[in-house]
N, C-alpha and C positions, 0 to 999 in steps of 0.2 A: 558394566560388562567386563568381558577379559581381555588383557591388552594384547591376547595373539589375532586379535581381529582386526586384518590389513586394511585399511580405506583402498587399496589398491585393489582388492579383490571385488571384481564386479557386483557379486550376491551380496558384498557386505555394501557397498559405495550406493549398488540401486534399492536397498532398503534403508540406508540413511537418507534416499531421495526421498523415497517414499514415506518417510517420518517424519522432514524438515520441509517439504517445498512448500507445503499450505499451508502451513503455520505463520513462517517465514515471508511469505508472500502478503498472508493477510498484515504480520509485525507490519510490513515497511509501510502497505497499504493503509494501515490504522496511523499510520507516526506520519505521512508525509502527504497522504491523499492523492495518490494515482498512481489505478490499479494497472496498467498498461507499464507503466514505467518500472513499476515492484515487481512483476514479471518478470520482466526483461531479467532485470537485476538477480533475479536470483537463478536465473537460468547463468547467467554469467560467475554468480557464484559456487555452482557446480561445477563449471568446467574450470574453474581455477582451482577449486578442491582435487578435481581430477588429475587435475596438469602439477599438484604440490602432494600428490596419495602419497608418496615414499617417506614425508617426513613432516608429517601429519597425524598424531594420535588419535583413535579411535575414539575415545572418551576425550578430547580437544575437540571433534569433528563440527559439534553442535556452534561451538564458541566459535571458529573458525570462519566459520559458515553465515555467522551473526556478524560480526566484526566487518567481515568483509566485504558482504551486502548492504551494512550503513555505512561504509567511507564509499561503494561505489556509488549509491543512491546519493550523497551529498555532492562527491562529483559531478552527476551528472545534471544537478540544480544547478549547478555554479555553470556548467556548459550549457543549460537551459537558457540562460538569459541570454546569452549572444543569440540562440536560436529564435527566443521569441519575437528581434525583430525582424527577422526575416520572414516568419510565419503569417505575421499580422498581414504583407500581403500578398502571400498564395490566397488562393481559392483555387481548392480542389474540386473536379468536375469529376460529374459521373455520368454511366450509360443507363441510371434509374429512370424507370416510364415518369415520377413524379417528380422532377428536381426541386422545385419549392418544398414538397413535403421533405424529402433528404435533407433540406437546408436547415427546414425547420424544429425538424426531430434532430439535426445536429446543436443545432444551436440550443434548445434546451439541455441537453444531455450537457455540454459547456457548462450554461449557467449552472446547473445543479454542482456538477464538477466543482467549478469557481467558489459556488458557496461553501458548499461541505470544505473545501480548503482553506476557507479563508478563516472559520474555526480556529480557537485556539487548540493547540494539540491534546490536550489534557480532556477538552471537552467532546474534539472529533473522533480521540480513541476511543470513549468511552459509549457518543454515540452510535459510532460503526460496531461495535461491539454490540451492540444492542440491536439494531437495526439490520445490520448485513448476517454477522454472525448468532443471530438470535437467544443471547446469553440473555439470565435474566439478571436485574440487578444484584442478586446476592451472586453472582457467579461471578459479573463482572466484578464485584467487591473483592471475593477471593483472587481474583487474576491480579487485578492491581494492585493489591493490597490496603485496599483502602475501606472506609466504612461506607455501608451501603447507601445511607444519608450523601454521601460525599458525590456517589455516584447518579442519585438523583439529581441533586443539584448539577450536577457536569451537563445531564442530560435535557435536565430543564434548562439550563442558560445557552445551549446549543440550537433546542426547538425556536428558545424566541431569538435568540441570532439570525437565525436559519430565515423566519418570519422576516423582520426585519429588511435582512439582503431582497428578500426576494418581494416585497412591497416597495424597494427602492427599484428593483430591475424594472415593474409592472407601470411605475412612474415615466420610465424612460423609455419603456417604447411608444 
């Protein structure tokens, strides 16, 4: 495009929103597994875009935007771990008529979380890509660059990971 086009101009700032948030959101979501926190993250990546428009190129805007969302997203791993031991003991209460069912349906939505991340990345991009964002394998092949063999195999050693975890979880309750 042309470089008279300001990041600092609203029209132009909320249609680079609107070009970059779901993309962006799904990147961080596919590379790091969770979707809550890749949110977060790229909402935060916006307003630092916003808060840096004056000297910000137009055509940078993309890279900027990328860049900035994976040093925060790893940041906030690195601060994740002091959180997680605090977390392990809250227990959050609610005013649901079922609380066992809340507890229950949380606690699956967990394990499934836990698995899908515990994937190697190579394997969980290319399953979420397939699975969430409904790419077929030749599409994912073009995204990644990789051969569409490559990406079956990702998918197939994902499935039976995936098995796996979750035959060890069914042991354990």
């Amino acid at each position: 495009m042309d470089q008279s086009f300001s990041v600092c101009d609203e029209d132009v700032y909320n249609n680079l929103y609107r070009k970059h948030a779901e993309s962006l959101r799904n990147h961080l979501y596919f590379k790091f597994g969770n979707l809550k926190q890749a949110e977060d993250v790229v909402q935060e990546s916006f307003i630092k875009l916003w808060a840096k428009c004056n000297s910000i190129i137009y055509e940078k805007a993309a890279g900027f935007l990328y860049t900035i969302a994976k040093n925060m997203f790893i940041d906030s791993l690195r601060q994740q771990k002091v959180a997680l031991k605090f977390e392990k003991n809250y227990i959050e209460t609610s005013d649901i008529e079922d609380p066992y069912f809340h507890l229950r349906t949380k606690e699956f939505k967990q394990k499934i979380e836990a698995a899908i991340s515990a994937l190697p990345e190579k394997q969980r991009e290319a399953f979420l890509l397939n699975r969430i964002e409904k790419l077929t394998y030749k599409d994912i092949a073009n995204k990644l660059q990789i051969s569409q063999t490559a990406v079956e195999n990702r998918i197939s050693k994902a499935l039976m990971k995936l098995k796996e975890i979750t035959e060890l979880q069914k042991r354990n309750i």
